[in-house]
C-alpha positions in Angstrom: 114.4 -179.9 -184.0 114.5 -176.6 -183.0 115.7 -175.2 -179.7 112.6 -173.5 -178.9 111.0 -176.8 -179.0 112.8 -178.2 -176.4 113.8 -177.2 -172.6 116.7 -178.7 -170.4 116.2 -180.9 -167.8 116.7 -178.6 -165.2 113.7 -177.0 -166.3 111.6 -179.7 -166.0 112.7 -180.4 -162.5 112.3 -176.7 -161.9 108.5 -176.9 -163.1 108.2 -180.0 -161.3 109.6 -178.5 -158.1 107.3 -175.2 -158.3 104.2 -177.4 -159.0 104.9 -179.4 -155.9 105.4 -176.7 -153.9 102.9 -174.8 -155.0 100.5 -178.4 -154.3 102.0 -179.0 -151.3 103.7 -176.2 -149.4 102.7 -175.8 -146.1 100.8 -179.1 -146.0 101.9 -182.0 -143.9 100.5 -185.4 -143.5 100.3 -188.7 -140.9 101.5 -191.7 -143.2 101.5 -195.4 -142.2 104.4 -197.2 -143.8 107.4 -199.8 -143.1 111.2 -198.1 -142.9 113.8 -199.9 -144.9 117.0 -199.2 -146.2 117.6 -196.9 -143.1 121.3 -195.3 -142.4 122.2 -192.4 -140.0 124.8 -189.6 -140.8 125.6 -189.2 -136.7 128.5 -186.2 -137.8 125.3 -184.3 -139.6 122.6 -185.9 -137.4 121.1 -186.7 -140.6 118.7 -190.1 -140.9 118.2 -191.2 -144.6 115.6 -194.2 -145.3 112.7 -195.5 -147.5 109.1 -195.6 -146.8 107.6 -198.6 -147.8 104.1 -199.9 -147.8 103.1 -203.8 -148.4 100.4 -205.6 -149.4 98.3 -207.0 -146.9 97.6 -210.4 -148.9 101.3 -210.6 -150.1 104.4 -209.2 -149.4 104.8 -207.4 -152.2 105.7 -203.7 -152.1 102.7 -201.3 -153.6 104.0 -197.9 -152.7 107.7 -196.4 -152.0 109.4 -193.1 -151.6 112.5 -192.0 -150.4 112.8 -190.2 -146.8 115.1 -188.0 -144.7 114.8 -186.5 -141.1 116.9 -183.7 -139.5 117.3 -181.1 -137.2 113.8 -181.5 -135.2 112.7 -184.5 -137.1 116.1 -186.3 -135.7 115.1 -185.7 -132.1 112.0 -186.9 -132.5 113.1 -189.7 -133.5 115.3 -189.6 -130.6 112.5 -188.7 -128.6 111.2 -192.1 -130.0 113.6 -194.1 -129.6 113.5 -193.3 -125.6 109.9 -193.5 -125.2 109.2 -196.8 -126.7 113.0 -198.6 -126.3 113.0 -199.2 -129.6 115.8 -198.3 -132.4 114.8 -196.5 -135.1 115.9 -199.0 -137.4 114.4 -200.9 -140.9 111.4 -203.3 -140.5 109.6 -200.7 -138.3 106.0 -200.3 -139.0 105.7 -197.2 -138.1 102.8 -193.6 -138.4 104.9 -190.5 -139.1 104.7 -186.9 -139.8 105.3 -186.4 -143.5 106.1 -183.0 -145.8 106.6 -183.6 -149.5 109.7 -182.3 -151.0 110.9 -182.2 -154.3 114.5 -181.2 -155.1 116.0 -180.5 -158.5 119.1 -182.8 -157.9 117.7 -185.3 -155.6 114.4 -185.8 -156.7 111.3 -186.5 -154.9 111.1 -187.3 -151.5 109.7 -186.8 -148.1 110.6 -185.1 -144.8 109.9 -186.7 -141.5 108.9 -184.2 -139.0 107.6 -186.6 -136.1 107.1 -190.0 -135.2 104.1 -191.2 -133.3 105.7 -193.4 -130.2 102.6 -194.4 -129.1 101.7 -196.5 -132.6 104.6 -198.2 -132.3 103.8 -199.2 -128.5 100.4 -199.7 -129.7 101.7 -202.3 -132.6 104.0 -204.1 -130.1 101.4 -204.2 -127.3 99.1 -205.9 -129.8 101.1 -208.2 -131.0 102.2 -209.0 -127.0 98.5 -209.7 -126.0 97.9 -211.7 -129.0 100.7 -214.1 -128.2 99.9 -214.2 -124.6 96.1 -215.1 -125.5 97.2 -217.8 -128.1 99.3 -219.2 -124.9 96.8 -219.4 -122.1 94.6 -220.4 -125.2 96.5 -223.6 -126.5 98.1 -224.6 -123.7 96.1 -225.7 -120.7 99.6 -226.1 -117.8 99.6 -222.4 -118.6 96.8 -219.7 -116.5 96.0 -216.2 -115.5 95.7 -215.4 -111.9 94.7 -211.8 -112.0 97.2 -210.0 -113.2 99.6 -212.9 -113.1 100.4 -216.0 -115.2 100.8 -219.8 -113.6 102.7 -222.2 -115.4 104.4 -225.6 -114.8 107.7 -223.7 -114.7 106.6 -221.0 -111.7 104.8 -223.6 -110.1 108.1 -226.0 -109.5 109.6 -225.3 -106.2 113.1 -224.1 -106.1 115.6 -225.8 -104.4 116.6 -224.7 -100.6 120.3 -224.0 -101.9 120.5 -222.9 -105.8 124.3 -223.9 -106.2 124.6 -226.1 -110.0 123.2 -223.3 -112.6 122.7 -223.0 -116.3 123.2 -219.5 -118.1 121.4 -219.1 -121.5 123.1 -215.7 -123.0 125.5 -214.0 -125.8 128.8 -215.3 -126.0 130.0 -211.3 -126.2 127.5 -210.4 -123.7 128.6 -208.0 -121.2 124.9 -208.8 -118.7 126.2 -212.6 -118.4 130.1 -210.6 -117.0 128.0 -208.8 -114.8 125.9 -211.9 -113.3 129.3 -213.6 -113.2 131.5 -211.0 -111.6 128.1 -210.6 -109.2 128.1 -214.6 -108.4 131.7 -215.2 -107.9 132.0 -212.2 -105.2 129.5 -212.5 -103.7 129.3 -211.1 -99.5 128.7 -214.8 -98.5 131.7 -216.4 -100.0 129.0 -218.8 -101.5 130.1 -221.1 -104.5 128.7 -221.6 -107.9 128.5 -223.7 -111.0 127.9 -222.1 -113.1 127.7 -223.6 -117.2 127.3 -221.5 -120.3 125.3 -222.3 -123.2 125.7 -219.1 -125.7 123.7 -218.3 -128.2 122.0 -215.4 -130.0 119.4 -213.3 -127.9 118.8 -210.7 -129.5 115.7 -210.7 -132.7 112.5 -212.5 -133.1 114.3 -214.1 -136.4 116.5 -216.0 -133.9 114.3 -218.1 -131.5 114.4 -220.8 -133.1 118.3 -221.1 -132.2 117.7 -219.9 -129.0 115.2 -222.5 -128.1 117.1 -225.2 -129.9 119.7 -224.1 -126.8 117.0 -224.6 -124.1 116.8 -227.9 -125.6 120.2 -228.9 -125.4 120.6 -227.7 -121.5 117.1 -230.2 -121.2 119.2 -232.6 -123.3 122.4 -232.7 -121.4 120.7 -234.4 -118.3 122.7 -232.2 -115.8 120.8 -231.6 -113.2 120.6 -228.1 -112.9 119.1 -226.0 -109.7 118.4 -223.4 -112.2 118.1 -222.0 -115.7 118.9 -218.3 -116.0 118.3 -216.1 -118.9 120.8 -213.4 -119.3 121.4 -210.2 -121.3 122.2 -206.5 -121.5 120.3 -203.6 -122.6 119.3 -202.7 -125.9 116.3 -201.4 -128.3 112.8 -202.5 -128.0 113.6 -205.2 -131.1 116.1 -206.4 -129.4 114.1 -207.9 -126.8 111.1 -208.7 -129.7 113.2 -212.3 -128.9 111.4 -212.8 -125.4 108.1 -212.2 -126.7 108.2 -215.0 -129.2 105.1 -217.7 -128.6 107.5 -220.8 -128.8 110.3 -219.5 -126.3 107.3 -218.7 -124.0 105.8 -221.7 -124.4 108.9 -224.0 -123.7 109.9 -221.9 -120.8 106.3 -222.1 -119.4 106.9 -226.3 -119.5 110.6 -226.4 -119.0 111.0 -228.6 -115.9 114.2 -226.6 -114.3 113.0 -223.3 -113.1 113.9 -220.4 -115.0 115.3 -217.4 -113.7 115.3 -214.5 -116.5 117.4 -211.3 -116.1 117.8 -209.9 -119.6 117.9 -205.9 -118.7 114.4 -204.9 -120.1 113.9 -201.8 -118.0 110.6 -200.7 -119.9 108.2 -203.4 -119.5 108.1 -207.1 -118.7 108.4 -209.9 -121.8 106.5 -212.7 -122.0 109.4 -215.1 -121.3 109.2 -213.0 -117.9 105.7 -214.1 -117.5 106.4 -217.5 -118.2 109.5 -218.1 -116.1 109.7 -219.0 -112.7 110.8 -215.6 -112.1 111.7 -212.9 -113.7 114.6 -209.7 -112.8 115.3 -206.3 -114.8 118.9 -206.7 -115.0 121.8 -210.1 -115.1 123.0 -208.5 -112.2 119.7 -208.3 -110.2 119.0 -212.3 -111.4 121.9 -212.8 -109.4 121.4 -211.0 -106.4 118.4 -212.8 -106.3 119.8 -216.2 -106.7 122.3 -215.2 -103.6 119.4 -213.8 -102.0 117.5 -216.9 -101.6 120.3 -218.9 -100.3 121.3 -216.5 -98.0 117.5 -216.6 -97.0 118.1 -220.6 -96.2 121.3 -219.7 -94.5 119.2 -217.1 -92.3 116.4 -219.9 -91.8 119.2 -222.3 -90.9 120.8 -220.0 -88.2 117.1 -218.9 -87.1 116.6 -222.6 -86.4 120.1 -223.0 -84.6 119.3 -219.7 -82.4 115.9 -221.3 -81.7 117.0 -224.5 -80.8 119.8 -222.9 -78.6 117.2 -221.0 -77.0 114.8 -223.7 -76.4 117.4 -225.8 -75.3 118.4 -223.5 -72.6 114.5 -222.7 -71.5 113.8 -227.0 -71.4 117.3 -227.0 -69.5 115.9 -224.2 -67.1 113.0 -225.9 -66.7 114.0 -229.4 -66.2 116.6 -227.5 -63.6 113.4 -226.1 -61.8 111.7 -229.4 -61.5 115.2 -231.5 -60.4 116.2 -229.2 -58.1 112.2 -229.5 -56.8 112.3 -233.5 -56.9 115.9 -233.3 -55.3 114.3 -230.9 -52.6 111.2 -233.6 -52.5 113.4 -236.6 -52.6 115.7 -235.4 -49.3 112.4 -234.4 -47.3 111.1 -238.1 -48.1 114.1 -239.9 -47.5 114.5 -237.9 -43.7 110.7 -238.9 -43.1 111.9 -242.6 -44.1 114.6 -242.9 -42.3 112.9 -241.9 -39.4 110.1 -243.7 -39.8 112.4 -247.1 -40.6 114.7 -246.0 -37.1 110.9 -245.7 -35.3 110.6 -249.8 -36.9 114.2 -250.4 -36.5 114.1 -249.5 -33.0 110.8 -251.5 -32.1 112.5 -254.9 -33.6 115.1 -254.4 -31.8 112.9 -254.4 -28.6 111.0 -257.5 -29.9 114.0 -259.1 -31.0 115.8 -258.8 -27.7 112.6 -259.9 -25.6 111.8 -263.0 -28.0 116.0 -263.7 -27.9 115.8 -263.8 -24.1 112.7 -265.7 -24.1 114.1 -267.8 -26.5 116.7 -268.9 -24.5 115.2 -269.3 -21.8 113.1 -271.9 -23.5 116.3 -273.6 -24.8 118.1 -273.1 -21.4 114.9 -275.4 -20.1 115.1 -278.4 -22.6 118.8 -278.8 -22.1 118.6 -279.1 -18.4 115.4 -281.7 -19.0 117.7 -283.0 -21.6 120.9 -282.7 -19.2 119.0 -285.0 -17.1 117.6 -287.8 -19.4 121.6 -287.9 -20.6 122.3 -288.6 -16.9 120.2 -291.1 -16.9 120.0 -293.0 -20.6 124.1 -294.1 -20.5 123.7 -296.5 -17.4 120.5 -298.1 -19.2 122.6 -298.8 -22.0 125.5 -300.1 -20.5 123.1 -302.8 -18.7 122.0 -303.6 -21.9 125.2 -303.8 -23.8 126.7 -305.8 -21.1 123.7 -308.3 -21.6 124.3 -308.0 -25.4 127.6 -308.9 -25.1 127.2 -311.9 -22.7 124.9 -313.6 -25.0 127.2 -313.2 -27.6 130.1 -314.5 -26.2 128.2 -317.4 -25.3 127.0 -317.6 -29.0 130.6 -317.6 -29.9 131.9 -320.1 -28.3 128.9 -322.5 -29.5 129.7 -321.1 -33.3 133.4 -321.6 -33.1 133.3 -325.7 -31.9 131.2 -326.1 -34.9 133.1 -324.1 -37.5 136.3 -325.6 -36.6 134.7 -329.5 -36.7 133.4 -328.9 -39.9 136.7 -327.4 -41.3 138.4 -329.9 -39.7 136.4 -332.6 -42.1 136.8 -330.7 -45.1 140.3 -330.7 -44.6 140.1 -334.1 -44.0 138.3 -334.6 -47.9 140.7 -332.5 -49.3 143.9 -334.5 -48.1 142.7 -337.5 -49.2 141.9 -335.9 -52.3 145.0 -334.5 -53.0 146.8 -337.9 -52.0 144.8 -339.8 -54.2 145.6 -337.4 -57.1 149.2 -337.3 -56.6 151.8 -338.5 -59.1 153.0 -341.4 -57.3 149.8 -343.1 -57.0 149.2 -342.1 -60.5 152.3 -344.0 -61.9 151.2 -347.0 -59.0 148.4 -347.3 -61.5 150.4 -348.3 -64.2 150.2 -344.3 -65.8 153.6 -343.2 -66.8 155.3 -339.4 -68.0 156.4 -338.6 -70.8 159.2 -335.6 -71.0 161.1 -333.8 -73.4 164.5 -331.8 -72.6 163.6 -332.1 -68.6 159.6 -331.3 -69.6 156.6 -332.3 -69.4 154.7 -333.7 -72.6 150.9 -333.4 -72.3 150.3 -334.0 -76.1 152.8 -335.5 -78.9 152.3 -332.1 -81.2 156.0 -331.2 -80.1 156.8 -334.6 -80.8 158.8 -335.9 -83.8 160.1 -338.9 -85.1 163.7 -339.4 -84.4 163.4 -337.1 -81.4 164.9 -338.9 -78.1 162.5 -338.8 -74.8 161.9 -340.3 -71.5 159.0 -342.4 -70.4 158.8 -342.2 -65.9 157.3 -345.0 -64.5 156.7 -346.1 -61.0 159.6 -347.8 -60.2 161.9 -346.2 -63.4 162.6 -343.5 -66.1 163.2 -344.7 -69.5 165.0 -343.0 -72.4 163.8 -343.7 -75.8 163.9 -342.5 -79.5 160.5 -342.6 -81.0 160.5 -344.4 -84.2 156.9 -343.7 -85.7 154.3 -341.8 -84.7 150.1 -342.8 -85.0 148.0 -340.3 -84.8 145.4 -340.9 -82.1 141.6 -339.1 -81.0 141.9 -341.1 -77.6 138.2 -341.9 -78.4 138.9 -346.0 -79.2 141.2 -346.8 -76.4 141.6 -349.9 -74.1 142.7 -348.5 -71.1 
């Protein structure tokens, strides 16, 4: 081949660059697309990234060109990155000014010369009320009060002192120091517990883990006073996290409240909406925790100073009306005491004329009874002496005849006694039978061989008895 039928390739790219230039010089253009593959030169200020465009029934990508942005286009991307919070970072659907450039080296690509801020809030506010409709929508514990959002978790009461509390944050997070340093020095010299359960809080790709760590604290059975949500500041996708449907919905129906504090200066997140309330900063979540016990303190000292006060007005009153009753009681008691010496004194008077009449009356009967005395002791003398005659003269008839008839029965009993004496007992032919100088009434202690002694009337005889009969002294011949 020849060299005339041939050019370099610098040549082409020359052509290509003057028919681009010549197409699109002095022509920009608004472009929808997704960034991707972003990086940022900050020594040149340089950004460097792909525009990307998918399908809407697929992921797949349909269109892509390579992108750049300096000098003006870098601060409005700064400019953008202020208004809206968020990072100029990949996976940002985003509109932006476009020129076309085509450079012999580098090839085609474009130039970003603005960025519209208000699409992206536009995209992110969308997506916000969408999830926030879906909530009051499929779950009926959550509603809309005008421009505010009930739900079982702002609807639980907090306790009066907020003392054992959970903290959901980063483990590197310097919000959660903050709340922390804020808690533990507190003005009050109030004391926390305060348990950490870290985990990532920071992009949507990440609730899940985050709400697998709501479960846990549930999990753990601690229970908690509150649950606060903790971090720093950041971009807008940062905090894309707190606007997720399923953390909203589980902190809307977790039954600890939830106290968020996660540094969003811009706006409020729907985790905000759904908690039991919601601060801009770590640090402010914990003011307000120490706020609302030191409102209980207040409340409790409000109630001592009231109570000390009403004490002293009931005290003052009840004074009044003592001293009032004591002023009452002393008047009384004078009128009473005059009124009992007035009846005292009348008694007296009664008593002392009844006494002496009394008397008097008494002084009478003993001189009537002076007199009957007088006369009564000589009656009874005459009659005692008349008494006494007739007795003696009784006596004297009683005693002849008590001595005659003792005198017989004496008489009986002598001859009794005679006739029953031993003598006349042996003169009957009866004799006595002794043993060793005794007398035997029976022959039990008697033996054969045994020597005894037989008194008669006129003798004693001494004899050894050879044999001995029993007898029943029923068959006898006496």
């Amino acid at each position: 081949m020849r060299p005339d039928q041939y050019i370099r390739l610098s040549q082409l790219n020359d052509q290509i660059q003057d028919a681009i230039t010549d197409r699109f010089k002095g022509h920009t253009y608004w472009v929808v697309a997704d960034i991707t593959n972003h990086s940022f030169k900050a020594d040149k200020k340089i950004h460097y990234f792909e525009l990307v465009e998918k399908s809407e029934t697929s992921s797949a990508i349909t269109a892509k060109i390579m992108g750049k942005s300096w000098g003006t286009g870098a601060v409005k991307i700064l400019d953008f990155e202020i208004t809206t919070g968020q990072r100029f970072t990949n996976n940002l659907h985003v509109l932006v000014q476009l020129s076309v450039d085509f450079h012999p080296l580098y090839g085609l690509s474009v130039n970003l010369l603005d960025i519209d801020s208000n699409f992206m809030l536009g995209i992110l506010e969308q997506q916000r009320n969408a999830t926030l409709a879906r909530l009051l929508k499929e779950n009926d514990f959550i509603h809309k009060e005008g421009e505010l959002y009930s739900t079982l978790n702002s609807r639980l009461k907090l306790p009066s002192v907020i003392q054992r509390i959970a903290v959901i944050s980063s483990s590197s997070s310097a919000g959660n120091e903050d709340f922390r340093h804020t808690m533990q020095h507190n003005d009050f010299g109030y004391v926390f517990q305060i348990d950490d359960y870290h985990t990532v809080v920071q992009g949507d790709n990440n609730a899940k883990l985050f709400l697998n760590k709501l479960i846990e604290v549930y999990n753990t059975g601690i229970p908690y006073d509150a649950i606060v949500i903790t971090r720093g500041g950041g971009s807008q996708s940062d905090f894309l996290i707190f606007d997720n449907y399923n953390i909203g919905r589980a902190v809307a129906k977790f039954p600890i409240p939830v106290i968020t504090g996660i540094g969003h200066q811009k706006n409020v997140s729907i985790t905000d909406l759904m908690a039991h309330n919601h601060t801009k900063t770590p640090t402010k979540a914990a003011e307000f925790i120490i706020a609302h016990n030191r409102s209980f303190e207040q409340h409790i000292l409000s109630q001592q100073r009231r109570i000390a006060l009403k004490s002293q007005q009931l005290f003052l009153g009840y004074y009044k009306e003592l001293s009032g009753l004591k002023s009452l009681v002393s008047h009384n008691v004078r009128e009473l005491i005059a009124v009992q010496k007035q009846e005292l004194m009348l008694k007296k008077q009664h008593i002392s004329q009844e006494s002496r009449n009394l008397l008097a009356e008494e002084k009478q009967h003993l001189l009537l009874t002076a007199q009957k005395a007088l006369q009564h002791p000589q009656r009874i003398i005459q009659q005692q002496n008349r008494d006494f005659e007739y007795l003696k003269n009784n006596l004297k008839i009683f005693t002849g005849q008590y001595l005659r008839s003792r005198k017989l029965q004496l008489e009986d009993h002598r001859k009794t006694i005679k006739l029953l004496s031993p003598q006349n007992v042996l003169s009957r032919g009866y004799a006595v039978i002794r043993k060793n100088d005794k007398i035997i009434n029976g022959a039990g202690n008697i033996h054969e061989g045994e020597e005894i002694e037989i008194v008669v009337k006129d003798a004693i005889l001494k004899s050894t008895v050879n044999e001995k009969i029993q007898h029943d002294g029923k068959q006898t011949d006496l």
